[in-house]
C-alpha positions as CSV (number, residue, x, y, z in Angstrom):
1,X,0.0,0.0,0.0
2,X,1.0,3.8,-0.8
3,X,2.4,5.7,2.5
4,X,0.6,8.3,4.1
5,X,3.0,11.1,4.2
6,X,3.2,12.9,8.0
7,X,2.1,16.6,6.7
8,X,-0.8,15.1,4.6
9,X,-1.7,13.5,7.8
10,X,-1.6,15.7,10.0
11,X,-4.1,18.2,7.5
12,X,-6.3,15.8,7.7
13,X,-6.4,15.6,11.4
14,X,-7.3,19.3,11.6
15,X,-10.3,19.1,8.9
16,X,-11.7,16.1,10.6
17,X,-11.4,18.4,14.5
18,X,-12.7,21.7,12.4
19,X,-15.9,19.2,10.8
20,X,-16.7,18.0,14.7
21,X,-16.8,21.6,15.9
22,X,-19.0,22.9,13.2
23,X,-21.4,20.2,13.9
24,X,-21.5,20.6,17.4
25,X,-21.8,24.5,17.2
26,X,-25.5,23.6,15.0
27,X,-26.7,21.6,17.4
28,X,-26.3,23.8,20.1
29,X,-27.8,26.1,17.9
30,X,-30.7,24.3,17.6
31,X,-31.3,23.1,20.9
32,X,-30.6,27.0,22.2
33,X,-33.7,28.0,20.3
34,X,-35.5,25.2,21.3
35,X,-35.2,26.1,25.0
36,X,-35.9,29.5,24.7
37,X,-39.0,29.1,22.7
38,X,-37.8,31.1,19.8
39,X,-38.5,30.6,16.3
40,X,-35.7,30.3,13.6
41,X,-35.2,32.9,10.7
42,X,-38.5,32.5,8.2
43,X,-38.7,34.0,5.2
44,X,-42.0,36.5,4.8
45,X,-42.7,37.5,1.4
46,X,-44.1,41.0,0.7
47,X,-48.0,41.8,-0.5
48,X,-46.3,43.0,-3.7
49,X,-44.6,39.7,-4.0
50,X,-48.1,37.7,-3.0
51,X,-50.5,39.5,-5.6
52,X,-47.4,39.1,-8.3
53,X,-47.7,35.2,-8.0
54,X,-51.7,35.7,-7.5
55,X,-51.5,37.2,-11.1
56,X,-49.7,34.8,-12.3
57,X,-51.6,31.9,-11.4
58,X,-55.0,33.6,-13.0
59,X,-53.0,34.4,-16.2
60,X,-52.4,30.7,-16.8
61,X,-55.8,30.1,-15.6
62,X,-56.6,32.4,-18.5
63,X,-54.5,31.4,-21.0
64,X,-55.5,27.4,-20.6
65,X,-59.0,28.6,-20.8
66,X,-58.9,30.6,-23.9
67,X,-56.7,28.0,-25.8
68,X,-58.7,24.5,-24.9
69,X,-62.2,25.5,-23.9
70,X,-62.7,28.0,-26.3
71,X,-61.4,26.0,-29.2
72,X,-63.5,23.0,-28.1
73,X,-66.7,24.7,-27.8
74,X,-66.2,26.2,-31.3
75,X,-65.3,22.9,-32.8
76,X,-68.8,21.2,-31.0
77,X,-70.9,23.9,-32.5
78,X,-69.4,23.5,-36.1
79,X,-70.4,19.7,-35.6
80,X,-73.2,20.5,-34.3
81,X,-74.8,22.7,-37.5
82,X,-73.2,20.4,-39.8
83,X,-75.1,17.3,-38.3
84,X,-78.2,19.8,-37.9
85,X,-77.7,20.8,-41.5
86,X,-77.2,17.2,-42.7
87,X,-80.0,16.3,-40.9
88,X,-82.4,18.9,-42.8
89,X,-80.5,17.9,-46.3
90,X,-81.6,15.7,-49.3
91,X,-80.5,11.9,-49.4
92,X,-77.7,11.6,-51.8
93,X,-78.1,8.5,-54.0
94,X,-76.5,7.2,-57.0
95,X,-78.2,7.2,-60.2
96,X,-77.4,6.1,-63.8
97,X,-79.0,7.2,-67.0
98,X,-81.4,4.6,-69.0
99,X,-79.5,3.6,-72.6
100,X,-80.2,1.4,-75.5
101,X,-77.9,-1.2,-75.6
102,X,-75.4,-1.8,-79.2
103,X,-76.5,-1.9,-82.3
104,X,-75.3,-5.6,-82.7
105,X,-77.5,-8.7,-81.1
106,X,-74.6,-10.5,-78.9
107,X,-75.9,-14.6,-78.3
108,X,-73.3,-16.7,-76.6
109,X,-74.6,-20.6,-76.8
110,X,-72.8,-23.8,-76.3
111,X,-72.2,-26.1,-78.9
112,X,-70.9,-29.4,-80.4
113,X,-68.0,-30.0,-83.1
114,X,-68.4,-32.8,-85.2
115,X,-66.1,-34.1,-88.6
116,X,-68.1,-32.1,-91.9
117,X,-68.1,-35.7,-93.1
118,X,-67.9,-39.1,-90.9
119,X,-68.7,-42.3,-92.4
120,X,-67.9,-46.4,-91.2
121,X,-65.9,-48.4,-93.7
122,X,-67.6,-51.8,-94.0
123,X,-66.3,-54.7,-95.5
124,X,-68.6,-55.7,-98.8
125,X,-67.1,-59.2,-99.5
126,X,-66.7,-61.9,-97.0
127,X,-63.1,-63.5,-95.9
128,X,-60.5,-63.0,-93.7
129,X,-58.1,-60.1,-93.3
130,X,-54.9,-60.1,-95.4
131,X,-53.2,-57.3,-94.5
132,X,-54.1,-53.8,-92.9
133,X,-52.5,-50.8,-93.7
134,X,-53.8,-47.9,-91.5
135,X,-53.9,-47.0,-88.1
136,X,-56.2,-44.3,-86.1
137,X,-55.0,-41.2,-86.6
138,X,-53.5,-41.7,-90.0
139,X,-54.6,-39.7,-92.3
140,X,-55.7,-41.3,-96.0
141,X,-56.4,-39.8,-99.3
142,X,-59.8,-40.7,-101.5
143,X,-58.9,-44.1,-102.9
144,X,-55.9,-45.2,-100.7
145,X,-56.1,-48.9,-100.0
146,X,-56.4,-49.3,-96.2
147,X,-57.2,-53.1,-95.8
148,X,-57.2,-56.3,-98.0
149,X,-59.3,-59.3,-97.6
150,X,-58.5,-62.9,-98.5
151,X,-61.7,-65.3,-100.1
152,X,-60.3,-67.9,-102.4
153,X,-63.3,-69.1,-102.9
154,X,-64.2,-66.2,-104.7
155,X,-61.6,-67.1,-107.8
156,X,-63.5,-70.4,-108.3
157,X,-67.3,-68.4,-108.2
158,X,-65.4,-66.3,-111.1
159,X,-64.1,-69.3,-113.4
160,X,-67.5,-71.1,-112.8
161,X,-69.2,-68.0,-114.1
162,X,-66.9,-67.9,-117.1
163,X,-67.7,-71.0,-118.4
164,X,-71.0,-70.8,-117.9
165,X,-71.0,-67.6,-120.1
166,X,-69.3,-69.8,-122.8
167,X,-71.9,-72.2,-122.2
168,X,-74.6,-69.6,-122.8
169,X,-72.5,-68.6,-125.5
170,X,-72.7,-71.7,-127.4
171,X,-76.7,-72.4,-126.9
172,X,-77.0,-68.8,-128.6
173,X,-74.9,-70.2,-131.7
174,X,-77.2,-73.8,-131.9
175,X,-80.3,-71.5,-131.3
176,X,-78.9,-69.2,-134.5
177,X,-77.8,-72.2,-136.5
178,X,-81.6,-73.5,-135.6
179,X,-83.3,-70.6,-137.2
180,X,-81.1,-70.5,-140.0
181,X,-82.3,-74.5,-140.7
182,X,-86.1,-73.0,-139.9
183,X,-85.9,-70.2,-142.2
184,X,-84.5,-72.5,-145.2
185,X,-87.2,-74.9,-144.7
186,X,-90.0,-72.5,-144.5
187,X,-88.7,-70.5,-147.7
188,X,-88.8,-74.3,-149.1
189,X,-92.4,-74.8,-148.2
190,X,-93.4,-71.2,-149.4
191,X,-92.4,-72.3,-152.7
192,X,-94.1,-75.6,-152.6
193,X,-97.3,-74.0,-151.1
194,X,-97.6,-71.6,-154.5
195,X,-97.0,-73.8,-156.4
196,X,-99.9,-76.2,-155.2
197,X,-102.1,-73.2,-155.2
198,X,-101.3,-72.2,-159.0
199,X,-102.0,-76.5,-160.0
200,X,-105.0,-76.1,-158.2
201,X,-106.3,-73.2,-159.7
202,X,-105.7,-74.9,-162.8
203,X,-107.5,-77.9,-162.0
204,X,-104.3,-80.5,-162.0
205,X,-104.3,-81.3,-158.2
206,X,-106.9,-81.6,-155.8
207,X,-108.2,-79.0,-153.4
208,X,-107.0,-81.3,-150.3
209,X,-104.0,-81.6,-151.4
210,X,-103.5,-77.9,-152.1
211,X,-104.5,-77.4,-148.4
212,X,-102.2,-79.8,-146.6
213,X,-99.4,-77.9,-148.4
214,X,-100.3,-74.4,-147.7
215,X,-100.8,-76.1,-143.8
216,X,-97.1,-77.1,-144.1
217,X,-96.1,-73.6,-144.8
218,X,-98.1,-71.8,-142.0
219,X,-96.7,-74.6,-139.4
220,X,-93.1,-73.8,-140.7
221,X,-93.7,-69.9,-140.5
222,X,-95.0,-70.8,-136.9
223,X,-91.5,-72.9,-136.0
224,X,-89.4,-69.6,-137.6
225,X,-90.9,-67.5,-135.3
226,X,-90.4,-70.0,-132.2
227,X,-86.6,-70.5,-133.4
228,X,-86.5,-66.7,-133.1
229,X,-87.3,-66.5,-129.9
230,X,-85.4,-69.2,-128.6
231,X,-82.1,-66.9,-130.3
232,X,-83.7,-63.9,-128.1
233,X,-83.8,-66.5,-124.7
234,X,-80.4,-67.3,-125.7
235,X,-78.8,-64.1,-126.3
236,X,-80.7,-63.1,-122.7
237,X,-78.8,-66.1,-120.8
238,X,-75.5,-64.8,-122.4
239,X,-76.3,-61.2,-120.6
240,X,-77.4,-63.2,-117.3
241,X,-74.2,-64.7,-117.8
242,X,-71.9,-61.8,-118.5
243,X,-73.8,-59.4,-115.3
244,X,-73.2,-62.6,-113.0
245,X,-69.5,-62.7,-114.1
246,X,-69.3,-59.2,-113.7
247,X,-71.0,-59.3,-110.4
248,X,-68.5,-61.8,-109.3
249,X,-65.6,-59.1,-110.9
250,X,-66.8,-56.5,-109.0
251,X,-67.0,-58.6,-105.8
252,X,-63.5,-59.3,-106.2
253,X,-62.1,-55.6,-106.1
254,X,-64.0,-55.5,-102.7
255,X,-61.0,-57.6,-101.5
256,X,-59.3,-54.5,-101.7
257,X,-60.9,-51.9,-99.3
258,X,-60.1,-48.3,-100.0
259,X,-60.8,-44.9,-98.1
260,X,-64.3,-42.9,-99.4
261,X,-62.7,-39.7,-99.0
262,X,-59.8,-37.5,-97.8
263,X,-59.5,-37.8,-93.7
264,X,-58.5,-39.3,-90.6
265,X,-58.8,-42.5,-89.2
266,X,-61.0,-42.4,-85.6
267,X,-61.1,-45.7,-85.1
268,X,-60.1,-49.4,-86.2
269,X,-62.0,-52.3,-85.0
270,X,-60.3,-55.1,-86.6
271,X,-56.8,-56.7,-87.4
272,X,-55.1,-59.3,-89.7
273,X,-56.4,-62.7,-89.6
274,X,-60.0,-61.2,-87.9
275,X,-62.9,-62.9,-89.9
276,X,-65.5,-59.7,-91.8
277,X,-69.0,-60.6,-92.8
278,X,-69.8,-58.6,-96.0
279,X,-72.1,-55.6,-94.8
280,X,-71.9,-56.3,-91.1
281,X,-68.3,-56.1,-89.9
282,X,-67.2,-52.7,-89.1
283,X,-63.6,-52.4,-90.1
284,X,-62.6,-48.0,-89.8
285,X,-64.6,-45.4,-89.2
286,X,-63.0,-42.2,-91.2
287,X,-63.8,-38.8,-90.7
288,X,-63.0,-35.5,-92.7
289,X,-61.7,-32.5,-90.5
290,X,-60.8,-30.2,-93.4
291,X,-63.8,-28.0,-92.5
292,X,-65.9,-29.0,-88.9
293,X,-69.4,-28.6,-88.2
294,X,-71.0,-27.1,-84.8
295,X,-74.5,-28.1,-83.6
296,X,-76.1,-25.1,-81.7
297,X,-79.4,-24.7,-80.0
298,X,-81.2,-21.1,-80.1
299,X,-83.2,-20.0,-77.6
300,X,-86.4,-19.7,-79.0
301,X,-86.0,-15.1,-77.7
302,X,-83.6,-15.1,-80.0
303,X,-83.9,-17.9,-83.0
304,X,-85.9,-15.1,-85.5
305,X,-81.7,-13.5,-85.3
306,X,-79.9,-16.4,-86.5
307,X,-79.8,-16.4,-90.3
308,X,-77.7,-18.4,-92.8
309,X,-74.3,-16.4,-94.0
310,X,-74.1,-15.0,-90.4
311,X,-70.5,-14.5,-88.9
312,X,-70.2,-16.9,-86.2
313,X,-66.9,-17.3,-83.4
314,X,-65.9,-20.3,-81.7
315,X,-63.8,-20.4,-78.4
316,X,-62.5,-23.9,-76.5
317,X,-61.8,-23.8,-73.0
318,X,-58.5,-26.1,-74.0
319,X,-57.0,-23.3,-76.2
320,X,-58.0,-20.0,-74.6
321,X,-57.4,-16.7,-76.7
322,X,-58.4,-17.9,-79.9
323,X,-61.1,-17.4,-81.4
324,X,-62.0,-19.4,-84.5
325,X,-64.1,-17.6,-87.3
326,X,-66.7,-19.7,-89.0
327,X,-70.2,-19.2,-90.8
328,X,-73.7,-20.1,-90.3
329,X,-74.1,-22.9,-93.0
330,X,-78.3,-23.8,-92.2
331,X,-80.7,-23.7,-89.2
332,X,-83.6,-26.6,-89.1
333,X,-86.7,-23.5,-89.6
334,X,-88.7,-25.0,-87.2
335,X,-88.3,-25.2,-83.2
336,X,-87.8,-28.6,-80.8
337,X,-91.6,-28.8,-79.0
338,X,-89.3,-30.4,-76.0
339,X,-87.0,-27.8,-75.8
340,X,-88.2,-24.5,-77.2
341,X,-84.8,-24.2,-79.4
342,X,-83.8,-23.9,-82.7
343,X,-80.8,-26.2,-84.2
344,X,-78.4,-24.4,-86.0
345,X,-75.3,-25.6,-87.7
346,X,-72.3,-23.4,-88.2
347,X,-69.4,-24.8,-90.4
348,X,-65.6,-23.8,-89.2
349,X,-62.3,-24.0,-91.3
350,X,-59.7,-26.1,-89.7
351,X,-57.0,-25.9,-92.1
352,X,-54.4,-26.3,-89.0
353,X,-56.2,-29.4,-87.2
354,X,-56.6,-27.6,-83.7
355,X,-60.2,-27.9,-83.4
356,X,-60.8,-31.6,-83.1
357,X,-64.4,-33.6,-83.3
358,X,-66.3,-34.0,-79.8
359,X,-64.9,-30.7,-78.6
360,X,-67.2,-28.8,-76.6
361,X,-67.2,-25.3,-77.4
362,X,-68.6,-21.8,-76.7
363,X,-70.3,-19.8,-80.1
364,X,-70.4,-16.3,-80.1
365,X,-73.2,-14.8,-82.8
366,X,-73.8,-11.0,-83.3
367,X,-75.9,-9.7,-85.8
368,X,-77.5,-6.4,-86.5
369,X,-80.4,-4.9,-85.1
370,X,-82.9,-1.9,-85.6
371,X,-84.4,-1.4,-82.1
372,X,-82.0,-2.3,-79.4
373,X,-83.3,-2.8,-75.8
374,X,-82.7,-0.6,-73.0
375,X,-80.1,-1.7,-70.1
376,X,-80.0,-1.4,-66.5
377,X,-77.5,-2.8,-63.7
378,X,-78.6,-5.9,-62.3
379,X,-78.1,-3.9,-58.9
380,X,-80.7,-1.4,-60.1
381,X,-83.3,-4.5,-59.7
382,X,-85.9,-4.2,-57.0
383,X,-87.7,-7.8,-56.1
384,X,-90.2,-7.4,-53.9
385,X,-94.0,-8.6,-53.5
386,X,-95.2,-6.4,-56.2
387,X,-93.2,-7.9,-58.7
388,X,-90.0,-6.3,-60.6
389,X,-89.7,-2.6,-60.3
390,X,-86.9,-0.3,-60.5
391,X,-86.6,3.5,-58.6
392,X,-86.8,6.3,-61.0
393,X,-85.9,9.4,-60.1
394,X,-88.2,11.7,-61.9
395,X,-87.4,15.9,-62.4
396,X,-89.2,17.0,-59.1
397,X,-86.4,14.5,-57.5
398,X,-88.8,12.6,-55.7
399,X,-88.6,8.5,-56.3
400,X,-91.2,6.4,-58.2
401,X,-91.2,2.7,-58.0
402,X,-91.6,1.5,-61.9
403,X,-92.4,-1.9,-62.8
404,X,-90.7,-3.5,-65.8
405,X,-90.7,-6.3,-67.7
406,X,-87.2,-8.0,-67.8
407,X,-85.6,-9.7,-70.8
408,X,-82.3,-11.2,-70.6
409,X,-80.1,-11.5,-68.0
410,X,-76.5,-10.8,-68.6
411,X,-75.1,-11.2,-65.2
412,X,-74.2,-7.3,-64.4
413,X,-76.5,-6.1,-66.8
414,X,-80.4,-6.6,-67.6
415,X,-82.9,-6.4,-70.5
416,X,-85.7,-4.0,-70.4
417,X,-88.5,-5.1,-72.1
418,X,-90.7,-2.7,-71.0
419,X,-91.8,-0.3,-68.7
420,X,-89.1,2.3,-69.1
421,X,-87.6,4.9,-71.5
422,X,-84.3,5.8,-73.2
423,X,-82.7,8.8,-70.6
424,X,-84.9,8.3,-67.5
425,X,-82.7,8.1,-64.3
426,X,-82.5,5.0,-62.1
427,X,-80.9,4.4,-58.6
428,X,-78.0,2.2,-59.3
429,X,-77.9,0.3,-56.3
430,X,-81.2,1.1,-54.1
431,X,-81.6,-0.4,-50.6
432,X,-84.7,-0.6,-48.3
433,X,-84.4,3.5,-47.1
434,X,-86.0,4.0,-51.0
435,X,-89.7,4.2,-51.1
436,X,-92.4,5.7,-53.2
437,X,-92.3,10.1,-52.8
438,X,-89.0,9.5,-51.1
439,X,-87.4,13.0,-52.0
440,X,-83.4,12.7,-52.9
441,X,-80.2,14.3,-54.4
442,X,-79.8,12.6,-57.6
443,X,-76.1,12.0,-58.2
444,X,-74.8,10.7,-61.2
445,X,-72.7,7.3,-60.9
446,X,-69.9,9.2,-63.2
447,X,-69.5,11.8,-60.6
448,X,-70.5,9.3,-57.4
449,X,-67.1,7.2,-58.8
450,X,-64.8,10.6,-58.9
């Protein structure tokens, strides 16, 4: 430890003695007064002093008053008047202008693609499957072979019908050789018969005998006319002939089975070696997607607006974003009794193949129209126990529950049919407050949504 050194020491010693004496010179201070009863020095302010710190106190009295009571009371009046003057002020409600809707008729149906042309390839000759040679999905021009059939028994049927052409053939040559023989003997007995008949007149010969030679020549005229038509039944069994051998010709090609048209294979329902009835079996069923067809069905509101040459748009939820652009092709003129519509067939290029058959797609028509209907916001729509009304708000801006007949419903927007006029203003979105007389502040929904 640091040493103390004497002199610091001894200075110490005297502040420590000099601290002791001070404090025993204020306690005998204090006890002094104490025993004599007197008081010790108090400080006494002045009256000058005492109304200084009275002022004081009532200017900040003053000032607190004037700048948070004051204030406050002004601020409660001016809410006040304004609730007073809200109070005594029109409703303020929204209203929107009555308008015709475009001049185009907008009809949004569903509908169902199908192949412009489908048709089942059948087989027409009976046998067994040689070879096949498409697939589904292959695509096949008019005329490609897509199957063969095997039925040998099919060459033997055509040599048996060849010979029996020869054979009818050769009874048409004996029938003509026939005739020839009957047509020399009757010439023969035509000779013989006038010569009879010029002894007889004459006298030489007897009458008889005249007779049973001009009998002779009648019965052969009536053979040369029976050999005649025997060469005509003759000459008809060599056609029979030649149609059943053709027949049998044209069976044959059948082996070879061979697409209708241009298109695509949808389906195959046999393979090599599979046994085909003729007209029975169902070997492909081909379908032409050059061009596709959609079946629609019209609402009977709007079937009088669908008309043949109209511009039609097609939409699949599997490609969304394009629209494809097709044409009404025909409608059916007449309504479904079951179901109110009309059927309607639009017809759709599909050069690139992206619109396939079965899809399920969504047709858009528009088409011109004179006298457009009037349109209102669905909100605008009042549903009570009097039926379908709307609040007009009239020029004396007092509210008059309208009833109107609604058209179609467009989901934000409805049809007036009747009961209002082009320009009259509605209450866009009116609650239970709105009543018949009700007198409001008409605010147009332009200026309500700025």
């Amino acid at each position: 430890m640091k040493q103390i050194e004497p002199d610091e020491q001894d200075r110490l010693q005297r502040e420590n003695q000099e601290l002791r004496r001070q404090l025993e010179a204020l306690k005998g201070a204090g006890h002094g007064g104490a025993e004599t009863g007197m008081p010790g020095k108090l400080w006494r302010p002045s009256a000058v002093t005492i109304w200084s710190i009275f002022l004081l106190v009532v200017i900040i009295f003053v000032v607190a008053f004037l700048s948070g009571y004051v204030p406050l009371q002004k601020r409660r009046a001016v809410i006040a008047g304004e609730a007073h003057e809200q109070e005594r002020a029109l409703p303020r409600v929204e209203v929107i202008e009555v308008g015709r809707a475009s001049g185009k008729s907008m009809l949004q149906v569903p509908g169902n693609i199908q192949a412009i042309t489908e048709a089942p390839i059948l087989a027409r000759a009976e046998g067994y499957v040689l070879r096949r040679m498409v697939d589904i999905g292959d695509r096949v021009k008019a005329g490609q072979t897509v199957a063969e059939i095997e039925a040998p028994e099919m060459e033997e049927q055509v040599r048996q019908s060849k010979a029996n052409l020869q054979q009818a053939r050769a009874a048409v040559d004996q029938a003509l050789a026939n005739y020839t023989q009957g047509k020399s003997d009757t010439e023969l007995a035509r000779v013989t018969a006038q010569r009879w008949t010029s002894l007889a007149s004459k006298g030489v010969v007897s009458r008889q005998e005249n007779d049973q030679y001009q009998s002779q020549y009648q019965s052969r005229l009536a053979g040369l006319e029976a050999l005649e038509k025997a060469v005509g039944v003759q000459r008809s069994n060599v056609a029979a002939a030649e149609a059943n051998l053709a027949r049998i010709e044209r069976m044959q090609t059948y082996l070879t089975v061979k697409a209708p048209f241009d298109g695509v294979i949808t389906l195959r329902n046999v393979d090599v070696g599979a046994l085909v009835n003729a007209g029975s079996t169902l070997l492909f069923r081909i379908a032409q997607t050059g061009t596709l067809r959609t079946y629609l069905n019209v609402p009977q509101a709007q079937a009088s607006s669908v008309r043949p040459g109209q511009t039609a748009r097609l939409s699949v939820s599997n490609l969304p974003g394009r629209q494809f652009v097709g044409t009404v092709a025909r409608t059916a003129n007449a309504l479904d009794p079951a179901s109110r519509t009309l059927l309607v067939e639009v017809h759709v290029p599909n050069g690139d193949g992206a619109l396939l058959p079965g899809m399920y797609a969504r047709v858009e028509l528009s088409s011109p129209r004179a006298d457009a209907p009037l349109l209102i916001p669905s909100d605008a729509l009042i549903a009570r126990g009097e039926g379908t009304q709307v609040a007009v708000v009239r020029q004396d801006h007092r509210v008059h529950l309208q009833k109107i007949e609604v058209g179609r419903d467009f989901g934000d927007r409805l049809e007036v049919a009747g009961g209002l006029s082009e320009g009259e203003l509605v209450i866009a979105n009116p609650g239970d407050a709105v009543r018949e007389g009700l007198e409001v502040q008409p605010v147009p929904i332009v200026e309500a949504q700025k």
